[in-house]
PDB file of N, CA, C and O in Angstrom:
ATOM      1  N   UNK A   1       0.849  -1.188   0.000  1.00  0.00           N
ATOM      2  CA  UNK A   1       0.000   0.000   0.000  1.00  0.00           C
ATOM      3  C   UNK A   1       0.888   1.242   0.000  1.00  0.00           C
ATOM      4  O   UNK A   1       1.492   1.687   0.976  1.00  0.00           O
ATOM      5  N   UNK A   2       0.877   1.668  -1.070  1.00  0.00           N
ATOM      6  CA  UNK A   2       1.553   2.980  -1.305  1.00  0.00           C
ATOM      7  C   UNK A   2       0.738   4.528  -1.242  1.00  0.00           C
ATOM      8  O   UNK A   2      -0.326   4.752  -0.664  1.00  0.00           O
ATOM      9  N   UNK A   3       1.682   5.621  -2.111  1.00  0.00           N
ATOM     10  CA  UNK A   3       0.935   6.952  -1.361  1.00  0.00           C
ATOM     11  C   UNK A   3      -0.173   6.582  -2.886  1.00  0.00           C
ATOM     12  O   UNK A   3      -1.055   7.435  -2.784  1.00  0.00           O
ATOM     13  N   UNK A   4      -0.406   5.931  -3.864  1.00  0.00           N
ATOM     14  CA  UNK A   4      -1.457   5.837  -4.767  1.00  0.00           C
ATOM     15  C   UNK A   4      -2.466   5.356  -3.945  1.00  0.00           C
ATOM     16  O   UNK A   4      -3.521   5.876  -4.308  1.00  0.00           O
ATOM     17  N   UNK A   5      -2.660   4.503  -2.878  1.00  0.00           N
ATOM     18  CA  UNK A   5      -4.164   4.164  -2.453  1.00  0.00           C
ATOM     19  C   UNK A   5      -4.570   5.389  -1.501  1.00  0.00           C
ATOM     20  O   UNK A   5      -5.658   5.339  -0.926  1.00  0.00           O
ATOM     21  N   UNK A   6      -3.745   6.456  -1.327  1.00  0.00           N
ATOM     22  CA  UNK A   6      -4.173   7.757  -0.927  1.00  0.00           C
ATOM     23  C   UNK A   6      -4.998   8.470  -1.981  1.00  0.00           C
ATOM     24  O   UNK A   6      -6.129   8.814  -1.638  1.00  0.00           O
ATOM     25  N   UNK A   7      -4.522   8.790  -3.435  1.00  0.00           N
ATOM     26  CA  UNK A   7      -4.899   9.813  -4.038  1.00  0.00           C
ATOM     27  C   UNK A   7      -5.952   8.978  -4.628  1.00  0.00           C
ATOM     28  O   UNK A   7      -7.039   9.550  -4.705  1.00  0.00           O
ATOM     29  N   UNK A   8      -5.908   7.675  -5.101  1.00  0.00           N
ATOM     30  CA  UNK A   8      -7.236   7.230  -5.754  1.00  0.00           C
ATOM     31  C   UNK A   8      -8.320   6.620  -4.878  1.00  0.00           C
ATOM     32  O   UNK A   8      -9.411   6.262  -5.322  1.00  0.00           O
ATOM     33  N   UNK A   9      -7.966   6.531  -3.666  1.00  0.00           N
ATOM     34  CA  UNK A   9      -8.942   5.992  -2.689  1.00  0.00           C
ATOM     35  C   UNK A   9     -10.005   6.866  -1.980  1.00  0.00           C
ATOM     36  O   UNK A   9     -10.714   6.629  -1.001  1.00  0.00           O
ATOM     37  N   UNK A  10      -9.857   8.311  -3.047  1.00  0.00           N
ATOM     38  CA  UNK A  10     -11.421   9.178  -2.817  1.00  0.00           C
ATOM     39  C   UNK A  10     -10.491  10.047  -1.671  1.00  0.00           C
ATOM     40  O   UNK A  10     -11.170  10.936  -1.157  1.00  0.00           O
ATOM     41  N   UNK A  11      -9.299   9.995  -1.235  1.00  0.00           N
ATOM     42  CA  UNK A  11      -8.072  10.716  -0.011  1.00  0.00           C
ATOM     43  C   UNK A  11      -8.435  12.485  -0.361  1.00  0.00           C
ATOM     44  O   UNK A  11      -8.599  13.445   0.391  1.00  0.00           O
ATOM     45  N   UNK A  12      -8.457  12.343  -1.828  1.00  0.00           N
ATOM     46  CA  UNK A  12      -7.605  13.520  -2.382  1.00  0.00           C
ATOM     47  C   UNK A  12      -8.712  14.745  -2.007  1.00  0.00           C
ATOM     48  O   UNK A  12      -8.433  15.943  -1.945  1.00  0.00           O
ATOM     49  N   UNK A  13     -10.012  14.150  -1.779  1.00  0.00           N
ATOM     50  CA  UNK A  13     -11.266  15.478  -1.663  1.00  0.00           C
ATOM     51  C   UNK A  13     -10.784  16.090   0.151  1.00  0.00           C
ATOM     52  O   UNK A  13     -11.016  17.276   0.385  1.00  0.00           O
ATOM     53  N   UNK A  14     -10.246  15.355   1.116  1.00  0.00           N
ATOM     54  CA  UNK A  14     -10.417  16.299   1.971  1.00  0.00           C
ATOM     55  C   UNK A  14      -9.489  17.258   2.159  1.00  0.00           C
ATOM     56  O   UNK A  14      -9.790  18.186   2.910  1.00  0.00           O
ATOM     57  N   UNK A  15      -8.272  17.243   1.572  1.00  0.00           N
ATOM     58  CA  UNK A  15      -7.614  18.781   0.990  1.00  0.00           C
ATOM     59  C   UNK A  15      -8.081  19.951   0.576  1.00  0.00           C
ATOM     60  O   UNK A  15      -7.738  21.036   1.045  1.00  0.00           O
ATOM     61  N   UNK A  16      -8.978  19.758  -0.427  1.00  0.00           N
ATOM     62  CA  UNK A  16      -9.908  20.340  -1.128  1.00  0.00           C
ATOM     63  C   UNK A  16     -10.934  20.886   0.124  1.00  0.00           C
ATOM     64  O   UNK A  16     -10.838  22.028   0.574  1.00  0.00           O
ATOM     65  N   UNK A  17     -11.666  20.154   0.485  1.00  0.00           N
ATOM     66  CA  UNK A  17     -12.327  20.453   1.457  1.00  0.00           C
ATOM     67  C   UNK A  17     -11.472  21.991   2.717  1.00  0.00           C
ATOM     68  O   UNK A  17     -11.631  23.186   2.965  1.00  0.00           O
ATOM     69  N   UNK A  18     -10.382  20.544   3.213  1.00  0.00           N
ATOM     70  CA  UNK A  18      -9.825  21.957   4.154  1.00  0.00           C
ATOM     71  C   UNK A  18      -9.303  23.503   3.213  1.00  0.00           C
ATOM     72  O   UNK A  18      -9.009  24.502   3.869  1.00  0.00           O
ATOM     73  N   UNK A  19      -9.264  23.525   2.240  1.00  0.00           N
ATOM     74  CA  UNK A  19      -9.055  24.544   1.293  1.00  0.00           C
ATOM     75  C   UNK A  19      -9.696  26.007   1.671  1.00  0.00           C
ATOM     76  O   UNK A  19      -9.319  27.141   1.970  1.00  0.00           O
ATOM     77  N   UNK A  20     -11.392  24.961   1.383  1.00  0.00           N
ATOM     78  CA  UNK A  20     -12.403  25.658   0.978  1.00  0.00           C
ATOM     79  C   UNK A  20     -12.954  26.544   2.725  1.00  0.00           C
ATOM     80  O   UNK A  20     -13.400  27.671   2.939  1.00  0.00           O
ATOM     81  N   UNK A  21     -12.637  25.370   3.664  1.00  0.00           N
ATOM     82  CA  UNK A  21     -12.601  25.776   5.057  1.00  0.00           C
ATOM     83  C   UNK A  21     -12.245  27.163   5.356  1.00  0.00           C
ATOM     84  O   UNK A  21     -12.994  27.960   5.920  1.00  0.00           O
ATOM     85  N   UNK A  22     -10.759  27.467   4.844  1.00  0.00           N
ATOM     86  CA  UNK A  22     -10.077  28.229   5.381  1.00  0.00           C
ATOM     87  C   UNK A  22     -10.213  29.290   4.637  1.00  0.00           C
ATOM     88  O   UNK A  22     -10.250  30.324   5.304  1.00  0.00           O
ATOM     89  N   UNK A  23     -10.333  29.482   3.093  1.00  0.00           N
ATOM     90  CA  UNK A  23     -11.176  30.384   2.700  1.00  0.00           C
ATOM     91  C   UNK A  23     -12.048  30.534   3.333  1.00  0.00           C
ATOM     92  O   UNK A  23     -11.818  31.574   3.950  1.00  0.00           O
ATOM     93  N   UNK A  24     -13.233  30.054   3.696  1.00  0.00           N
ATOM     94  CA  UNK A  24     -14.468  30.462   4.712  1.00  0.00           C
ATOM     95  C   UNK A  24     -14.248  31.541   5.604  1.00  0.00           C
ATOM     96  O   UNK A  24     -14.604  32.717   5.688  1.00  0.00           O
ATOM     97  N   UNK A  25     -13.324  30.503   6.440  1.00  0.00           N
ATOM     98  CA  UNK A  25     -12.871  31.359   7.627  1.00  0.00           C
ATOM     99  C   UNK A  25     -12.382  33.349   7.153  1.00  0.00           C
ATOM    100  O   UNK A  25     -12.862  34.461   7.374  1.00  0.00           O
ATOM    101  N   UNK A  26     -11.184  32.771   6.427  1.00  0.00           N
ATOM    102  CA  UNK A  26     -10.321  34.061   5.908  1.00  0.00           C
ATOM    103  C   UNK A  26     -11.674  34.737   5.806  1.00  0.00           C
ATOM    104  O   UNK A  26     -11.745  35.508   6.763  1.00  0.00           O
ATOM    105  N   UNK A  27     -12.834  34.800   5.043  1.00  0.00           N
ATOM    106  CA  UNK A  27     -13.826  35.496   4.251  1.00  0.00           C
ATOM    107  C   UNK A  27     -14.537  36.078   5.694  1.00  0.00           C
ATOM    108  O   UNK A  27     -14.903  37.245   5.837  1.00  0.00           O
ATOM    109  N   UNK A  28     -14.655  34.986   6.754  1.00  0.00           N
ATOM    110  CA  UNK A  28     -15.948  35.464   8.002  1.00  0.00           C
ATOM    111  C   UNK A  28     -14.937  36.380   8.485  1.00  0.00           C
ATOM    112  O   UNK A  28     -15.458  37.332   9.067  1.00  0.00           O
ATOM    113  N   UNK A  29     -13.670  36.427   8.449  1.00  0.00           N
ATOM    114  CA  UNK A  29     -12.983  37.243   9.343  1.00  0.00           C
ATOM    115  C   UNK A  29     -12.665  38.936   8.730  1.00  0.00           C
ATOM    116  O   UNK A  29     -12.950  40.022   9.235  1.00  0.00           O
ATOM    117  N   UNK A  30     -12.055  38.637   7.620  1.00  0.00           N
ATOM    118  CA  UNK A  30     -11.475  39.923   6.845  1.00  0.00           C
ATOM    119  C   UNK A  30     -12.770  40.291   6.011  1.00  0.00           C
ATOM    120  O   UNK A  30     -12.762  41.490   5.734  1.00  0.00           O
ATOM    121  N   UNK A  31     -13.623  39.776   5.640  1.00  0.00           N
ATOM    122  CA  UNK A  31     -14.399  39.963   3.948  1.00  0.00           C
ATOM    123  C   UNK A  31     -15.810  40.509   4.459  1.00  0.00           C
ATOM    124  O   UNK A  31     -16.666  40.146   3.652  1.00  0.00           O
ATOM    125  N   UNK A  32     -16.322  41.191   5.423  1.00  0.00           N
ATOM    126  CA  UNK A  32     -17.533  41.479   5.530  1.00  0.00           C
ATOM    127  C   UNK A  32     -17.815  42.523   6.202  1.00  0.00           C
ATOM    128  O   UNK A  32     -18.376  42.533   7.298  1.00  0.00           O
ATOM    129  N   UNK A  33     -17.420  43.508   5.544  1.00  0.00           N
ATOM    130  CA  UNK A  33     -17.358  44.648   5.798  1.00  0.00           C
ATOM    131  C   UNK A  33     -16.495  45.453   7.082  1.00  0.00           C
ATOM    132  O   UNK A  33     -15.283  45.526   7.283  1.00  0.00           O
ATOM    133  N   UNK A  34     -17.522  45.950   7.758  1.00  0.00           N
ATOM    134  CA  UNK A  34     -16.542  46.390   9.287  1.00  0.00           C
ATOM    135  C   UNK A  34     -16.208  45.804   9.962  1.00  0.00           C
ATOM    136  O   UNK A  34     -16.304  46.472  10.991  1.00  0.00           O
ATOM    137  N   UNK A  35     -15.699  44.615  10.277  1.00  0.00           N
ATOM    138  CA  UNK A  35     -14.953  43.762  10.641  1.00  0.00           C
ATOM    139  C   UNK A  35     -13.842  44.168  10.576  1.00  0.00           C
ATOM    140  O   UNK A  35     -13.504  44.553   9.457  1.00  0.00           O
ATOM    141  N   UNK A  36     -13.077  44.242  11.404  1.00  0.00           N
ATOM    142  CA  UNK A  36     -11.543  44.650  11.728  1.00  0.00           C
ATOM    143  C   UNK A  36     -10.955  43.047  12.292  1.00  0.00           C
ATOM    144  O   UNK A  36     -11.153  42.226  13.187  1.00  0.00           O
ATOM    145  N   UNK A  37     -10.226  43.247  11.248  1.00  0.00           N
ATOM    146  CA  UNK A  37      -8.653  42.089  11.977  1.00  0.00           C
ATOM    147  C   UNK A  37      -8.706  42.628  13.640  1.00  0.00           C
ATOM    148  O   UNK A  37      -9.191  43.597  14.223  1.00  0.00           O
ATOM    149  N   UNK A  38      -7.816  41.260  14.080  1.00  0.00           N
ATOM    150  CA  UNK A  38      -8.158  41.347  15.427  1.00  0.00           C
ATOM    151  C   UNK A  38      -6.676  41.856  16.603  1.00  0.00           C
ATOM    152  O   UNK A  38      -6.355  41.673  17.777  1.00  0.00           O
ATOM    153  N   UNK A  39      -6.101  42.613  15.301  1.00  0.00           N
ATOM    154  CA  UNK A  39      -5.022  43.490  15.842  1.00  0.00           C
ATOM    155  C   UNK A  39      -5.021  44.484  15.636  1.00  0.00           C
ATOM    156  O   UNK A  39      -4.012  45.163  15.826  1.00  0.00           O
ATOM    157  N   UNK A  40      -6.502  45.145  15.013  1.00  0.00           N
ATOM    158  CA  UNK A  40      -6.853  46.384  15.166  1.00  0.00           C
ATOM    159  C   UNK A  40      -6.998  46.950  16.414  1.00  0.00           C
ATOM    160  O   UNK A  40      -7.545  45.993  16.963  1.00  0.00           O
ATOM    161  N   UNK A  41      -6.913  47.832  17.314  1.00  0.00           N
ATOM    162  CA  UNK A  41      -7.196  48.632  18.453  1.00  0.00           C
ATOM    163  C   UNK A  41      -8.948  48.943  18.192  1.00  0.00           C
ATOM    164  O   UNK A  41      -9.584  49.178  17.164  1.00  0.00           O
ATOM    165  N   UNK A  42      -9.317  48.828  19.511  1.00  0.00           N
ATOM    166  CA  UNK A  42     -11.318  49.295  19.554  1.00  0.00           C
ATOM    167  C   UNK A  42     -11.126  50.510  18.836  1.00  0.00           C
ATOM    168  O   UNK A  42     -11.776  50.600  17.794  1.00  0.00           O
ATOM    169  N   UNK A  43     -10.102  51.840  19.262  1.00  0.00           N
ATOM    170  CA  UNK A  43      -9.957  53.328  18.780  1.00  0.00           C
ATOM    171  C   UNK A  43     -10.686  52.810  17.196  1.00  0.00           C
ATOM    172  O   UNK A  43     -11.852  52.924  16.819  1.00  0.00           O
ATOM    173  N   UNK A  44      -9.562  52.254  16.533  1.00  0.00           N
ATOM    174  CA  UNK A  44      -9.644  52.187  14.712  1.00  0.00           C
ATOM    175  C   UNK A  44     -10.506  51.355  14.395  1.00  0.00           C
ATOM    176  O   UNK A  44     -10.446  51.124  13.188  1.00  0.00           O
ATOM    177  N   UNK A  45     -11.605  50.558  15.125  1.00  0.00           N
ATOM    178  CA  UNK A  45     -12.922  49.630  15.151  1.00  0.00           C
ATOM    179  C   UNK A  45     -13.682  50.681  14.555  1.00  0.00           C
ATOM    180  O   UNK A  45     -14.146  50.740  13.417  1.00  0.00           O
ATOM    181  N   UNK A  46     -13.730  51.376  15.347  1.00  0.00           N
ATOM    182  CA  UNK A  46     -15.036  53.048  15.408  1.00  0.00           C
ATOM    183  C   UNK A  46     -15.109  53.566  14.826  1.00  0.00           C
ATOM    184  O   UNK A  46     -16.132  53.749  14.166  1.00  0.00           O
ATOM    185  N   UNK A  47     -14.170  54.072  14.716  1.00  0.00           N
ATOM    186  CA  UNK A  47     -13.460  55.451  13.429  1.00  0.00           C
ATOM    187  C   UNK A  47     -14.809  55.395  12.461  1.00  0.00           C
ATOM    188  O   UNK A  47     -15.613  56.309  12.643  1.00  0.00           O
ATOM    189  N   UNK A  48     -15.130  54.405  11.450  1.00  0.00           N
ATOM    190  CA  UNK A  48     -16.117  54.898  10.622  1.00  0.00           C
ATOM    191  C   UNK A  48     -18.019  54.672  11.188  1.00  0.00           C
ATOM    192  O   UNK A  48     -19.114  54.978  10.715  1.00  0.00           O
ATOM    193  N   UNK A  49     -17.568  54.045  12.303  1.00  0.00           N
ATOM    194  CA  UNK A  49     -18.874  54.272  12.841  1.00  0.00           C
ATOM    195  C   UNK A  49     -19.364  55.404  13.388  1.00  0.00           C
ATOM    196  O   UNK A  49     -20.593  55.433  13.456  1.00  0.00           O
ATOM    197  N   UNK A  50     -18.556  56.715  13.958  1.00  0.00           N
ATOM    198  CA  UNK A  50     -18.950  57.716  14.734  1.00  0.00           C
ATOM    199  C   UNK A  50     -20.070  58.671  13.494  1.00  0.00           C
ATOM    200  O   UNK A  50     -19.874  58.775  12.284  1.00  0.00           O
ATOM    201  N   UNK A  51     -21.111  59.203  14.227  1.00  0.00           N
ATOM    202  CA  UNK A  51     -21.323  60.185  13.423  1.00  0.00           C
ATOM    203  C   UNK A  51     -21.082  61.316  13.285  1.00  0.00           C
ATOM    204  O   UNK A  51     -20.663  61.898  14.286  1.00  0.00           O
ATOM    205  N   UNK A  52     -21.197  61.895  12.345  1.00  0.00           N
ATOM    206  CA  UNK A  52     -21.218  63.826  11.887  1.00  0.00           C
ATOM    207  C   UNK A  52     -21.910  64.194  12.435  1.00  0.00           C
ATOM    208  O   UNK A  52     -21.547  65.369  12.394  1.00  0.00           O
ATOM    209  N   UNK A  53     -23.015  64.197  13.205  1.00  0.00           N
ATOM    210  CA  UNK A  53     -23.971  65.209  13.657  1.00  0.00           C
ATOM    211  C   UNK A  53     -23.640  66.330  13.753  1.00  0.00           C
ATOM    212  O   UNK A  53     -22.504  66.343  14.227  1.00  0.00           O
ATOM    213  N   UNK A  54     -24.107  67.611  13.510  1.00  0.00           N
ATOM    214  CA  UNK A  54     -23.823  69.171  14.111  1.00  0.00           C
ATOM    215  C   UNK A  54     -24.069  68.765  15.303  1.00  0.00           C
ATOM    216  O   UNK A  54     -24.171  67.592  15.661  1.00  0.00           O
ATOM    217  N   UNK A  55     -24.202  69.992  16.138  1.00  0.00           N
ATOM    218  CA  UNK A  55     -24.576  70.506  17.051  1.00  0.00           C
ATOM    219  C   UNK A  55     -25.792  70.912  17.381  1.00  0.00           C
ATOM    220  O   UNK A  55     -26.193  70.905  18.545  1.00  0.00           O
ATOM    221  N   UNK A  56     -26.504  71.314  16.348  1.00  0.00           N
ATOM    222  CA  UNK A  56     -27.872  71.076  16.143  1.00  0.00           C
ATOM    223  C   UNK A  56     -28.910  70.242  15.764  1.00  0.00           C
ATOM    224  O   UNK A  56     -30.126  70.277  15.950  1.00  0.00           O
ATOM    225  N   UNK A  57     -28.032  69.351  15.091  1.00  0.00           N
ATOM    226  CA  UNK A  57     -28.774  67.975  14.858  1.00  0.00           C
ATOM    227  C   UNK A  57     -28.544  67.197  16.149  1.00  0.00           C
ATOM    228  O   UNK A  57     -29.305  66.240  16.296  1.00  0.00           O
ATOM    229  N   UNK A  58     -27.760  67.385  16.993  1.00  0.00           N
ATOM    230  CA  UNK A  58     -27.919  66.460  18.148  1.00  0.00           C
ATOM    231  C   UNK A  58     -28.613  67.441  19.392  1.00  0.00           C
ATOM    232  O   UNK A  58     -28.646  67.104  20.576  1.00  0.00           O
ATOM    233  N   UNK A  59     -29.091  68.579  18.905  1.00  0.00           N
ATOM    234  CA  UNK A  59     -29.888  69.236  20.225  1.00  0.00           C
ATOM    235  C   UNK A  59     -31.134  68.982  19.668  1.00  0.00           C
ATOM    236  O   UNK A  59     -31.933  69.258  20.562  1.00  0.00           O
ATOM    237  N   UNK A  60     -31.957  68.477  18.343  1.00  0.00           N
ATOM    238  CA  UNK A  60     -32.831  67.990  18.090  1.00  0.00           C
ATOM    239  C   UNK A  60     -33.202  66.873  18.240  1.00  0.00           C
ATOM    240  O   UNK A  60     -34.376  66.504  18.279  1.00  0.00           O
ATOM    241  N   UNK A  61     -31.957  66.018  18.369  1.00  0.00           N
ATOM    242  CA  UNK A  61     -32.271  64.548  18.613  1.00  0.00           C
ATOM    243  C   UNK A  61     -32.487  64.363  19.791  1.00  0.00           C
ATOM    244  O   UNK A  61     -33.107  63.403  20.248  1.00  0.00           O
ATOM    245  N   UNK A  62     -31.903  65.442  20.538  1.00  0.00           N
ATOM    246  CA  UNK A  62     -32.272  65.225  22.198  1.00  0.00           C
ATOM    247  C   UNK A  62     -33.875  66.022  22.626  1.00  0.00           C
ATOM    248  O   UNK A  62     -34.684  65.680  23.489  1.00  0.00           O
ATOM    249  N   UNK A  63     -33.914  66.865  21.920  1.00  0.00           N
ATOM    250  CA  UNK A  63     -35.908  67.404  22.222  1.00  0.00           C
ATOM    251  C   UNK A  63     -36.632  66.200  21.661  1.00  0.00           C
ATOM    252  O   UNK A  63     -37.674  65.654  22.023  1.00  0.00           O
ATOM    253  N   UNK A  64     -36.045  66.019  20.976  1.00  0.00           N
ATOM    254  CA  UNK A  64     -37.410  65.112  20.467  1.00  0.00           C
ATOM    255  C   UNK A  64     -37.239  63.584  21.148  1.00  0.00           C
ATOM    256  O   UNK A  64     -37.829  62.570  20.774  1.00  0.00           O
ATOM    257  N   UNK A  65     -36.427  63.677  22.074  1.00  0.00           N
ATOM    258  CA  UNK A  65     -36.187  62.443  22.907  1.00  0.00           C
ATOM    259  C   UNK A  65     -37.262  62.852  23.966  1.00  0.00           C
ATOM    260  O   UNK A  65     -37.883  62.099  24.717  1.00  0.00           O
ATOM    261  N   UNK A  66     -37.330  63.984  23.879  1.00  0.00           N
ATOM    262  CA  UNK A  66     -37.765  64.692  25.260  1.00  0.00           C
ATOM    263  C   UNK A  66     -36.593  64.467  26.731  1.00  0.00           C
ATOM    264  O   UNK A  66     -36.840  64.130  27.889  1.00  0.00           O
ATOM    265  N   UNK A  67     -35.400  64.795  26.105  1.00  0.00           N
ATOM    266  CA  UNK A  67     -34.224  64.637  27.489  1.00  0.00           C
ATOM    267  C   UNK A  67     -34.436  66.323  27.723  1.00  0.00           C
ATOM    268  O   UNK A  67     -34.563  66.717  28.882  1.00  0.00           O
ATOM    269  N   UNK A  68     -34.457  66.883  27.081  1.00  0.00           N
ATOM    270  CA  UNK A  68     -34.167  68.336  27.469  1.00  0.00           C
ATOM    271  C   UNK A  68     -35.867  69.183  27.106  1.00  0.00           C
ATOM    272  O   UNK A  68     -36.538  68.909  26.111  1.00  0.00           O
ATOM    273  N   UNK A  69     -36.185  69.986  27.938  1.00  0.00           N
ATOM    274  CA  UNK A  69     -37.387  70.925  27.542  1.00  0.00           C
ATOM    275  C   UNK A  69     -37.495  72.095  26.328  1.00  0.00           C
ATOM    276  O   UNK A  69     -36.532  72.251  25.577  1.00  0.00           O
ATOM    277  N   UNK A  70     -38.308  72.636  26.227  1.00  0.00           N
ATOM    278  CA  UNK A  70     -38.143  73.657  25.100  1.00  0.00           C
ATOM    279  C   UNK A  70     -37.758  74.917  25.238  1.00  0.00           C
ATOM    280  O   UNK A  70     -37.417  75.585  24.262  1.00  0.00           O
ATOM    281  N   UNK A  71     -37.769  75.418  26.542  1.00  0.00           N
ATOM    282  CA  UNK A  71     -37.406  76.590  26.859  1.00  0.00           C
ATOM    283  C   UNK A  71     -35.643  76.242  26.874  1.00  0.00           C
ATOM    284  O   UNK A  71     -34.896  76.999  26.254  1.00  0.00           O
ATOM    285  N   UNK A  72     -35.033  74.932  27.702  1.00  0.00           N
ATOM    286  CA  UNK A  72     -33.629  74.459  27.071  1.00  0.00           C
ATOM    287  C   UNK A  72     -33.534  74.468  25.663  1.00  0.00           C
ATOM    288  O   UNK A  72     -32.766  75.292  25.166  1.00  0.00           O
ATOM    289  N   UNK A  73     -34.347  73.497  24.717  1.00  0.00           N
ATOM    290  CA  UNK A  73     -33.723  73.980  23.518  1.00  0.00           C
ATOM    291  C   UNK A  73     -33.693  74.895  22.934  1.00  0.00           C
ATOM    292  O   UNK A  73     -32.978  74.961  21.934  1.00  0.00           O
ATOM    293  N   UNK A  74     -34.610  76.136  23.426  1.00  0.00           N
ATOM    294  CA  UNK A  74     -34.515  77.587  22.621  1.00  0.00           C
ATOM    295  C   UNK A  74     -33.341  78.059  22.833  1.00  0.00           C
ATOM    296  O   UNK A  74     -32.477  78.504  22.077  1.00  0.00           O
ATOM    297  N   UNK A  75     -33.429  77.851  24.418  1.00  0.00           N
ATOM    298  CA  UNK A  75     -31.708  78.774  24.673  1.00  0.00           C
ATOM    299  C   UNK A  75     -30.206  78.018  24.594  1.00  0.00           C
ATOM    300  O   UNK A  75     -29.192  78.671  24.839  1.00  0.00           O
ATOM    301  N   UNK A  76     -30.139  76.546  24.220  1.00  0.00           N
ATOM    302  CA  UNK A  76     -29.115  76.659  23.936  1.00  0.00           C
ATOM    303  C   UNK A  76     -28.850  76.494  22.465  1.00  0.00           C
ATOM    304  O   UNK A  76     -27.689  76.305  22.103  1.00  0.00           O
ATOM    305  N   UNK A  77     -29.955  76.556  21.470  1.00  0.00           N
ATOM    306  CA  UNK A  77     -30.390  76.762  20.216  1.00  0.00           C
ATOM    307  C   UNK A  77     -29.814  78.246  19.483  1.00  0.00           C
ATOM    308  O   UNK A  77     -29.162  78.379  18.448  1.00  0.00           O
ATOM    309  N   UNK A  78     -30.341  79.319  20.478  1.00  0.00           N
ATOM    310  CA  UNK A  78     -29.549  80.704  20.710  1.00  0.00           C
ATOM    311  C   UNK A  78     -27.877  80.614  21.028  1.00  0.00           C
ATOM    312  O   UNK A  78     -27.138  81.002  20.123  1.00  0.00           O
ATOM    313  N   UNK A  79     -27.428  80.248  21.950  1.00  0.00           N
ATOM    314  CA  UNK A  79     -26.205  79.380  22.268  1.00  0.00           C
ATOM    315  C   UNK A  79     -25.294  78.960  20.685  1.00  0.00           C
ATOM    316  O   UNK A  79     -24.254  79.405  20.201  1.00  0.00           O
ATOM    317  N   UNK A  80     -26.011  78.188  20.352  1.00  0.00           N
ATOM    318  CA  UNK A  80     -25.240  77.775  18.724  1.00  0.00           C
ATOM    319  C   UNK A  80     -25.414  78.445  17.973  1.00  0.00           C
ATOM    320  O   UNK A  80     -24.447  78.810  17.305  1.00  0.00           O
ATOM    321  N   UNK A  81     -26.643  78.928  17.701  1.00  0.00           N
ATOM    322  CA  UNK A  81     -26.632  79.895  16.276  1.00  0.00           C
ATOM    323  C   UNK A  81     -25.939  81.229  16.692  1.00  0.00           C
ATOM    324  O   UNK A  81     -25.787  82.129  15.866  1.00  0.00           O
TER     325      UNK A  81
END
């Protein structure tokens, strides 16, 4: 029994197989979007998650939360503009 009852004895598909594995993997890790390698720092995780908001778009997002009242958002509305 030589290395031929390896390659014709049906051997040769689980190479193939682990191939296709590790592509998988490579793909769940690096290939789907914001996913950061795992020697990225949390800091450079974020980076494109933070938003732009003004300053006024986040004193609106907070009235209409109702965190702050309206006589607050007039005046610190005055405040920014």
């Amino acid at each position: 029994m030589g290395p031929e009852y390896f390659w014709m004895g049906g051997m040769w598909i689980f190479p193939i197989i682990m191939i296709i594995v590790m592509l998988l993997v490579v793909y769940l890790i690096f290939g789907r979007g914001n996913v950061r390698p795992p020697w990225y720092g949390p800091d450079q995780y974020h980076d494109n998650l933070k938003s732009s908001d003004s300053a006024l778009e986040i004193l609106k997002k907070r009235y209409a939360k109702g965190e702050i009242t309206k006589e607050e958002f007039e005046q610190v509305k005055k405040d920014i503009v």
